[in-house]
C-alpha positions in Angstrom: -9.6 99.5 -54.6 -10.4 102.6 -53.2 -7.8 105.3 -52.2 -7.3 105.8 -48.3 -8.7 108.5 -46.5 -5.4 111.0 -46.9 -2.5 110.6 -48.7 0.1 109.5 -46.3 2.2 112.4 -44.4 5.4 113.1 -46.9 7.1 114.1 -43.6 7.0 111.5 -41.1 6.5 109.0 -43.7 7.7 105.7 -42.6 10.7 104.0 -43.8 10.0 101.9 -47.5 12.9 99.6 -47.3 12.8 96.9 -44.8 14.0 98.2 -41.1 15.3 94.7 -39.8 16.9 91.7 -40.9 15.8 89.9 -38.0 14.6 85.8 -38.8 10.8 84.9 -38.5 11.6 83.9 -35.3 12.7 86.7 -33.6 10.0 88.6 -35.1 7.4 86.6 -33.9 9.0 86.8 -30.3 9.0 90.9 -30.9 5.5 91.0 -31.6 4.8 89.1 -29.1 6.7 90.8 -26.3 5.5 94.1 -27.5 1.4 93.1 -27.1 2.7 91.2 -23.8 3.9 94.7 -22.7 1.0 96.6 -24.3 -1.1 94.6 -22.1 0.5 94.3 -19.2 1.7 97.9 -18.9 -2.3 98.7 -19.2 -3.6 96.3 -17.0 -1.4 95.4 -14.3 1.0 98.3 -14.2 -2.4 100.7 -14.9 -0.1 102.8 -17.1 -2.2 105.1 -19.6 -3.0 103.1 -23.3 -0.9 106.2 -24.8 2.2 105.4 -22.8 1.7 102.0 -22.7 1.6 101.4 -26.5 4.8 103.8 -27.1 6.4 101.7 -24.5 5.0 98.3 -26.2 6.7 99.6 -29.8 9.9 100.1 -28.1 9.6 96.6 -26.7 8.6 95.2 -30.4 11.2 97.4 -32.5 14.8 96.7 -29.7 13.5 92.7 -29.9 13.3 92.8 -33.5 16.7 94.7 -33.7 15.2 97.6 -35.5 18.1 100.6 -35.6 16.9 103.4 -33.0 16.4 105.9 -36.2 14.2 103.6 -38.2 12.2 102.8 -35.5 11.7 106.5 -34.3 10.8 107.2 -38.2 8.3 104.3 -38.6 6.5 105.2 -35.3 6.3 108.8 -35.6 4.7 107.9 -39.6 2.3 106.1 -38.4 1.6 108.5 -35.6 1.0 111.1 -38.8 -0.7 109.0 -40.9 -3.5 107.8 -38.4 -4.0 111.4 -37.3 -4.5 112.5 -41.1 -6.7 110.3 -41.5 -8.4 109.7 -38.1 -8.2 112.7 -36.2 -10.1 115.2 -38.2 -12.7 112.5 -38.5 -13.1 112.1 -34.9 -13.1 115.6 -34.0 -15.9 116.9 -36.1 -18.1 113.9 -35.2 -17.4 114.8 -31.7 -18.3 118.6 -32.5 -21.7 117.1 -33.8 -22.0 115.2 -30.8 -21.4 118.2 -28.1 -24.0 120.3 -30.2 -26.4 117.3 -30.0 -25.5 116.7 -26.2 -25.8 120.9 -24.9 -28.7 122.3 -27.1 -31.0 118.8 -25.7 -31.6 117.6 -29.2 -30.3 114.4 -27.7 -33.1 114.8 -25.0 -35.7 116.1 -27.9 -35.1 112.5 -29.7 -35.9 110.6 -26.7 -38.5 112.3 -24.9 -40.0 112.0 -28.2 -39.6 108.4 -29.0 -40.0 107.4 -25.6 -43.0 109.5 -25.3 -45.4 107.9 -28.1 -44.3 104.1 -27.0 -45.6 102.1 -24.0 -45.4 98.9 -22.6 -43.8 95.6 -24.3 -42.5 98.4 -27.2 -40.5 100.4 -24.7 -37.6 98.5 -25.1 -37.8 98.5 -28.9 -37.8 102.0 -28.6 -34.8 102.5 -26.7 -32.5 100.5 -28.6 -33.6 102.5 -31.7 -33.0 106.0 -30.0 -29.6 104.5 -28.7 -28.6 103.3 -31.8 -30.0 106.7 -33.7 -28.0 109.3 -31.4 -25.1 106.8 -31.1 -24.4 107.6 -34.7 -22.2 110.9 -34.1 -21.5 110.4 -30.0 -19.0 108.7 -28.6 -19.9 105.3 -26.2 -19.3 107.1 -22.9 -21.2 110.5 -23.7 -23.9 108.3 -25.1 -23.8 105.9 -21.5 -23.9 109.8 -19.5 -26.9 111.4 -21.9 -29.0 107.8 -21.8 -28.8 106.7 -18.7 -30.8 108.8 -16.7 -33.2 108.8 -19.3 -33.5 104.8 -18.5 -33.6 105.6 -15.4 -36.6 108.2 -15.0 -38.4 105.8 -17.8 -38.4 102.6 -15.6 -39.2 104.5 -12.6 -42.4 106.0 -14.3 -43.2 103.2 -15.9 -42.0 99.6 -13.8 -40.8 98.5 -16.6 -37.9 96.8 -15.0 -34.6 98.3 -15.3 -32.5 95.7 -17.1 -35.4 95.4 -19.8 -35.0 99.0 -20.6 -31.5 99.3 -19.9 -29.8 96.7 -22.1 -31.2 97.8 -25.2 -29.9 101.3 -24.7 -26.4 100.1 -23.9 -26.6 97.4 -26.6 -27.6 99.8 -29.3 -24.9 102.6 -28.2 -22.1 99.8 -28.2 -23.2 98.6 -31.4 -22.8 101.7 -33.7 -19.3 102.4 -31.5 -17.6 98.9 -32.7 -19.2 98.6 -36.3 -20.4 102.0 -37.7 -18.2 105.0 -38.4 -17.5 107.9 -37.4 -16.7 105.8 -34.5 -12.8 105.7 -33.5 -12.4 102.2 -33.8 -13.9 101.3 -37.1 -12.0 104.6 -38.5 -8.6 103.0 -37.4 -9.8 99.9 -39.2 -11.0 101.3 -42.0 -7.5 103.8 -42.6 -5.3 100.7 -41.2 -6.7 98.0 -43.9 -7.3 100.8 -46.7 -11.2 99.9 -47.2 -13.8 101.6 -48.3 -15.6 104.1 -45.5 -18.7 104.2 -47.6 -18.9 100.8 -47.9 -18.1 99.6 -44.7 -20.4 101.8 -43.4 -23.5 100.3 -45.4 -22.3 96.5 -44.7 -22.2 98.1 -40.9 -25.0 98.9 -40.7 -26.5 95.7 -42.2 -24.6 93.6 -39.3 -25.7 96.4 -36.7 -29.8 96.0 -37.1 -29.8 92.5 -35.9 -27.0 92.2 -33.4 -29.2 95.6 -31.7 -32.8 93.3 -32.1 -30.7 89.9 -30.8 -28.2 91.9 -28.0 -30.9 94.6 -26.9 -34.6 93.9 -27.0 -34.3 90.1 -27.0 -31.7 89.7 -24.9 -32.7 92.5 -22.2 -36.4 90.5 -21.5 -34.2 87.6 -21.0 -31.7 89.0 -18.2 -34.1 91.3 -16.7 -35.8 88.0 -14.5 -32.3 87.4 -13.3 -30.9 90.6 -12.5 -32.8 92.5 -10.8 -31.7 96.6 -10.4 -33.3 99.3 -9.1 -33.0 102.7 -10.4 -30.4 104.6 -7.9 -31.9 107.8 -6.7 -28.8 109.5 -6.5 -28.5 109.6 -10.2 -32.4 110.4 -11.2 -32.3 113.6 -13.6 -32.7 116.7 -11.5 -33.9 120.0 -12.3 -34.2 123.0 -10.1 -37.4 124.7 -9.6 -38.0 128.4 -9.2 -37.8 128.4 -5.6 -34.5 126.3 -5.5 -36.1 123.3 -4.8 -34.8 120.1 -7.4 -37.3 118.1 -8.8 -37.2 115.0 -11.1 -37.3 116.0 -14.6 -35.1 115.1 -17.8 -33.4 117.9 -17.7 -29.4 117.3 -16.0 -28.5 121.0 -16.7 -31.6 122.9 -15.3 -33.7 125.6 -17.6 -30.6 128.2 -17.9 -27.9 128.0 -19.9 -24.4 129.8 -19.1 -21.2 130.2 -21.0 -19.2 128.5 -18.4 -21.6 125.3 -18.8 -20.6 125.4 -22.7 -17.0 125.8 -22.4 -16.8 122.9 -20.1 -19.7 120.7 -21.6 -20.9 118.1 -19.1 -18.8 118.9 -16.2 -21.8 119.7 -13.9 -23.6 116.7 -11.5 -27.6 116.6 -11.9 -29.4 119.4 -9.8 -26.6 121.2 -9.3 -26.4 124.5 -9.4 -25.1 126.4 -12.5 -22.7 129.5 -11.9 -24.8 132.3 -12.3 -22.4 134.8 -14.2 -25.3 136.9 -16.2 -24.9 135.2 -19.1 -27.8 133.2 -19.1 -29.9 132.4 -22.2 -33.6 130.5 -22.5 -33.2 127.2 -24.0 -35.6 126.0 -26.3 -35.2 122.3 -27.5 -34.4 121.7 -31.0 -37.1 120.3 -33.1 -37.3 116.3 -33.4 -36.7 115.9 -37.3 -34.1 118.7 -37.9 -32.5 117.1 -34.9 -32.9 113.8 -36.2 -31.9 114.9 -39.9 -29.1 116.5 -39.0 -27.5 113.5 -37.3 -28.0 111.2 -40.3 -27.0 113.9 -42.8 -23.0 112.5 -42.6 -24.0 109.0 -43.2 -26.6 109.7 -45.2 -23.7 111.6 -47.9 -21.2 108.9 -47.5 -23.9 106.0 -48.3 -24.4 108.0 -51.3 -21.1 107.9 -52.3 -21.0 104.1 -51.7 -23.7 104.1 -54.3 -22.6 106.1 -57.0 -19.3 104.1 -56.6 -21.8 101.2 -57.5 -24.1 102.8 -59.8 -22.3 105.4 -62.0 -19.7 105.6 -64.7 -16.2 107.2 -63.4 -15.9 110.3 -64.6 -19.5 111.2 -64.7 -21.3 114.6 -63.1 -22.9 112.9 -60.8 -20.3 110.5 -59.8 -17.6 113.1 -59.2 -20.4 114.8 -57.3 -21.2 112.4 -54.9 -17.6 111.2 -54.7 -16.8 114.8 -53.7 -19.7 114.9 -50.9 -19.6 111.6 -49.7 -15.8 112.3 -48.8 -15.9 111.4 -44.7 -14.5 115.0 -43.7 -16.6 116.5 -46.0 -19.6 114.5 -44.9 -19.0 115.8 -41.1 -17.9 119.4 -41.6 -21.3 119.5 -43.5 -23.2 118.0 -40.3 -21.2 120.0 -38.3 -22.1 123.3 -39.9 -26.0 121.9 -40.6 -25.7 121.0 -36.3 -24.6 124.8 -35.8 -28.2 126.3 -37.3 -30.5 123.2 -36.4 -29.0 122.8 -33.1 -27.2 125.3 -31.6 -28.9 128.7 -33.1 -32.3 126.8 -32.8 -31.5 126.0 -28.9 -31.4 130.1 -28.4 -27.5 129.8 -28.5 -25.5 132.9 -29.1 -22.9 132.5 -32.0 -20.6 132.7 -28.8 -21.8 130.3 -27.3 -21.9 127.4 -30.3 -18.6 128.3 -30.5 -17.7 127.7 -27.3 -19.8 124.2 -27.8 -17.1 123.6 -30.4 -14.2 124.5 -28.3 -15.8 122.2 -25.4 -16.0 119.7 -27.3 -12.6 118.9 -28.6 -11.2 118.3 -24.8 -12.8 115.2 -23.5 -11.7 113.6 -27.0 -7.8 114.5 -26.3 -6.6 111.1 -25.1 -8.7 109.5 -27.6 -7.0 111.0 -30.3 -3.4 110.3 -28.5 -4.4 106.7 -28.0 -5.2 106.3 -31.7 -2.1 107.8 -32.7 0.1 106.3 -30.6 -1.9 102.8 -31.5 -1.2 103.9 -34.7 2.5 103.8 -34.6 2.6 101.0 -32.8 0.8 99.6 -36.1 3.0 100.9 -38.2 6.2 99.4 -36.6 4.4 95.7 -36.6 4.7 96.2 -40.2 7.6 97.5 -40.7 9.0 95.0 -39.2 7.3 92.5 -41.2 5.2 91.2 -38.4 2.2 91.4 -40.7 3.8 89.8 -43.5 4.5 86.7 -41.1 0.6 86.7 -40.2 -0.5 86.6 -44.0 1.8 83.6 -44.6 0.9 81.8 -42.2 -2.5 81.9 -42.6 -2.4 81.0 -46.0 -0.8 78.2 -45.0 -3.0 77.0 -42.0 -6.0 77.8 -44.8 -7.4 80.1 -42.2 -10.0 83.2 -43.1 -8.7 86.4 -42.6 -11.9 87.8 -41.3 -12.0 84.4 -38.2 -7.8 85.7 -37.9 -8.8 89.3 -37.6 -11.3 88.4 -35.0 -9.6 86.3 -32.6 -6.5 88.7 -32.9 -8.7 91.4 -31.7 -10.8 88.8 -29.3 -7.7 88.2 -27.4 -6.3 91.8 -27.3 -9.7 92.9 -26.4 -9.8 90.4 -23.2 -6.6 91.2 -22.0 -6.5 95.1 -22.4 -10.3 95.8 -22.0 -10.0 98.4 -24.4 -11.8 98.3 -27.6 -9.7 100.7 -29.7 -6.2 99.5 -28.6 -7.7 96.0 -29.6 -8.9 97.3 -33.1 -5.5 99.1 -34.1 -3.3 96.4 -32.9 -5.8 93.7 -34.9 -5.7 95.7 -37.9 -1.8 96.2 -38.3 -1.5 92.6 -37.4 -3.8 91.3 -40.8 -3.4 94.3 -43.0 -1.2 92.5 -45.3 -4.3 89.5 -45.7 -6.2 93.2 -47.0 -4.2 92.9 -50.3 -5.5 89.3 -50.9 -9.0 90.5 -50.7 -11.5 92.3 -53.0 -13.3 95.7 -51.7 -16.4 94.1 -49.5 -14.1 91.6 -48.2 -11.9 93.9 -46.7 -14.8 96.2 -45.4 -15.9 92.8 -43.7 -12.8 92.2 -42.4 -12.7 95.8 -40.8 -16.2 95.0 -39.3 -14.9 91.9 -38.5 -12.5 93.1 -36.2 -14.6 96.1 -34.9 -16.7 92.7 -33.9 -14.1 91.4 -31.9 -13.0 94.1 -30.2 -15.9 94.2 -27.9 -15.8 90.7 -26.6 -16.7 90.1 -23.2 -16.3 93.7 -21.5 -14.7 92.9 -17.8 -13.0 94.4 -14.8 -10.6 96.0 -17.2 -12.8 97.7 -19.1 -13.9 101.5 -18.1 -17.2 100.9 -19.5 -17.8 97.7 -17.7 -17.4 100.3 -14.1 -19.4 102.9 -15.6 -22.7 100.5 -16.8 -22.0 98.9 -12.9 -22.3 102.5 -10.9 -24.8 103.7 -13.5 -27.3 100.9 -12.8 -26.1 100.0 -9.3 -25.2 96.6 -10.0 -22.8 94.0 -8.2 -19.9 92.8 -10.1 -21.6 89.5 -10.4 -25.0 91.7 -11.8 -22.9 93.5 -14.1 -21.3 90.4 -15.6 -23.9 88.4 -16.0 -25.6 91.1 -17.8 -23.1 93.9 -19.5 -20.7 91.2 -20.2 -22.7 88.6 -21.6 -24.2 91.5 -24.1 -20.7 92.3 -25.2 -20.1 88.7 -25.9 -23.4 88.1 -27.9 -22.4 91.5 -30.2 -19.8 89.9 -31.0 -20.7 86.8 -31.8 -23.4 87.7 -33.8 -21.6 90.7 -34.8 -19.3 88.1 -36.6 -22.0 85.6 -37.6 -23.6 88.7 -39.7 -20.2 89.5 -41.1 -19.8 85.6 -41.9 -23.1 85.7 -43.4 -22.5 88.7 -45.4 -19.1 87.1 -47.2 -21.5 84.6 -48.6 -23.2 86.9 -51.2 -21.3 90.3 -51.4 
């Protein structure tokens, strides 16, 4: 089996003997007291997922009679171990993103796309730029950099919304539950000790057709009943030379200042930038190093997957590729290819893609909290021997740990409405079933998972508010059509990972 992403932290290493006595019982009511609280503290109380999930393993550990100092130790270990493993990940793939995002090599991939395609192959299109820049951006930054792109494309067109719309959100949404370096399938991945490079591949399988099925298709379905109209408020803006605004692609105007960089997306459409003499000409990045550059991480770990399969240990060219195809390696290369193909291509000073950087690591803050505090709340499920529990019974209700890992992160995902709190919590709960599994069955089982966790997006989901104000639906509109989506990713999500245990 493949070694985990970092060794674990020495430090805050958790506890290796057992930290309760407590029967099966009472275990099984601490686990389930702590999700209850998880939940509830998140969804009724509206308490933030970081507080909420320190809270919920406080709940789990004084249930399950764990001694305050053991429970301290296992939570703050699997707060250090997640981060080691997680948080590096995260932020260099969000540095890719914010270089992507500011220099408008995000706008250079669509305009381009978009630009050679018409008619019934617009929506094709769409879903392949969303799932192609979803790669290194998160969901939400992919939602704000998309969406008035939709919208500007259906105006000039009349190609209706929804038809151009789904296929955009289906293909970010996609690539942020299956494919690293996504949060979610990270936590997976470090939680259930698979293999990135692997997983990855097998992702990316299950990803092509739950896009075609949950994008295209789907999108010419729901477009005859939902009918949106693009809200002029939020048409991309740009500001003429006289002042005036005009519709154009182009949300941050022709000038670029230092204050923009260091706070990266802060500004509305059309609105004025601060003029502080620091302005530089932008010039867009060129389509294929843009496009190159955003594949170059998963292109290295892929590569690793295959030398894992194809060479002899010990080789040249296996060490090689095992050394490149290592994730943080993999990023920090993309990251440093992003600063000269992006950023000193855009006509950035080296201050300024530094201060691209910097801006960049912000927005992620309570991303990386929430992971690390879902992470300890992992870590004291199995200490406890919650896990444990799960894997026996299982084996003896004959059940498959990929349809367990699912439904476990189904019913978190439902009741929380977020997809990584759903994803940690699923994959502390069946890590144990990991050990009973060979290398692509636990990568499935981590896709299996990322599958569940974004079933049926509602009311207590951020994104299900952001597609709804975005696209000016109703809540009944957004339902019937952002929902729905979320369900059939899932579900077909999990078919493809089904599918895929048959012959790998």
């Amino acid at each position: 089996m493949h070694p985990p992403l970092v060794e674990p932290l020495t430090v805050l290493a958790a506890p290796a003997e057992p930290v309760t006595t407590a029967g099966d019982g009472q275990l099984v009511l601490a686990a389930l007291l702590g999700i209850v609280a998880v939940v509830l503290l998140i969804a009724w109380a509206k308490v933030h997922p970081f507080l909420s999930l320190i809270l919920g393993a406080a709940v789990l550990g004084v249930v399950a009679s764990v001694a305050p100092d053991k429970m301290i130790a296992s939570f703050t270990g699997g707060v250090g171990t997640t981060v080691g493993g997680v948080g590096l990940l995260i932020a260099l793939g969000a540095m890719i993103g914010g270089l992507l995002a500011e220099s408008g090599g995000a706008d250079g991939i669509v305009n381009r796309v978009v630009g050679r395609v018409s008619g019934r192959a617009l929506p094709w299109a769409m879903a392949g730029v969303a799932a192609l820049i979803g790669l290194p951006l998160f969901f939400e930054v992919g939602v704000v950099l998309l969406v008035p792109i939709v919208l500007l494309v259906s105006m000039r067109t009349d190609v209706p919304l929804m038809k151009l719309g789904i296929p955009a959100l289906a293909g970010l949404s996609v690539l942020h539950g299956l494919v690293p370096p996504h949060p979610g399938p990270l936590v997976a991945i470090s939680s259930l000790d698979a293999d990135l490079g692997l997983t990855l591949g097998l992702g990316l399988l299950v990803a092509i057709p739950t896009v075609i099925i949950s994008g295209p298709v789907f999108g010419n379905l729901i477009a005859r009943y939902v009918p949106a109209t693009a809200p002029a408020a939020l048409l991309p803006t740009r500001r003429d030379a006289d002042g005036g605004q005009a519709a154009r692609p182009d949300v941050d105007g022709d000038l670029l200042t230092d204050d923009d960089l260091v706070n990266p997306g802060g500004g509305r459409p059309g609105e004025p930038v601060d003029d502080s003499g620091t302005e530089t000409a932008r010039r867009t990045p060129a389509f294929w190093p843009a496009v190159i550059t955003v594949l170059l991480p998963v292109v290295l770990m892929l590569l690793r997957a295959i030398g894992e399969l194809t060479l002899d240990e010990g080789t040249a060219g296996r060490k090689t590729l095992d050394i490149i195809g290592t994730p943080i390696v993999a990023l920090l290369a993309g990251v440093i290819l992003a600063m000269f193909t992006l950023g000193y291509q855009a006509g950035f000073s080296r201050s300024q893609v530094s201060s691209v950087l910097g801006g960049s690591l912000p927005p992620i803050a309570g991303i990386l909290l929430i992971v690390a505090a879902g992470g300890g709340f992992k870590q004291v499920l199995v200490d406890a021997g919650v896990g444990n529990l799960v894997a026996d019974a299982a084996k003896d209700a004959n059940l498959s740990p990929l349809l367990l890992g699912w439904l476990v992160a189904v019913g978190i995902r439902v009741a929380t409405g977020s997809a990584t709190v759903a994803t940690i919590t699923a994959a502390g709960i069946v890590a144990p079933l990991a050990a009973t599994l060979d290398r692509p069955g636990v990568a499935l089982l981590a896709l299996a998972i990322g599958c569940g966790s974004l079933f049926f997006s509602h009311v207590n989901d951020a994104g299900f508010w952001l597609v709804k104000e975005y696209f000016g639906l109703t809540v009944g509109q957004t339902i019937k059509s952002w929902s729905v989506m979320e369900t059939l990713i899932s579900v077909i999500g999990f078919a493809g990972v089904l599918l895929l245990d048959l012959v790998v």
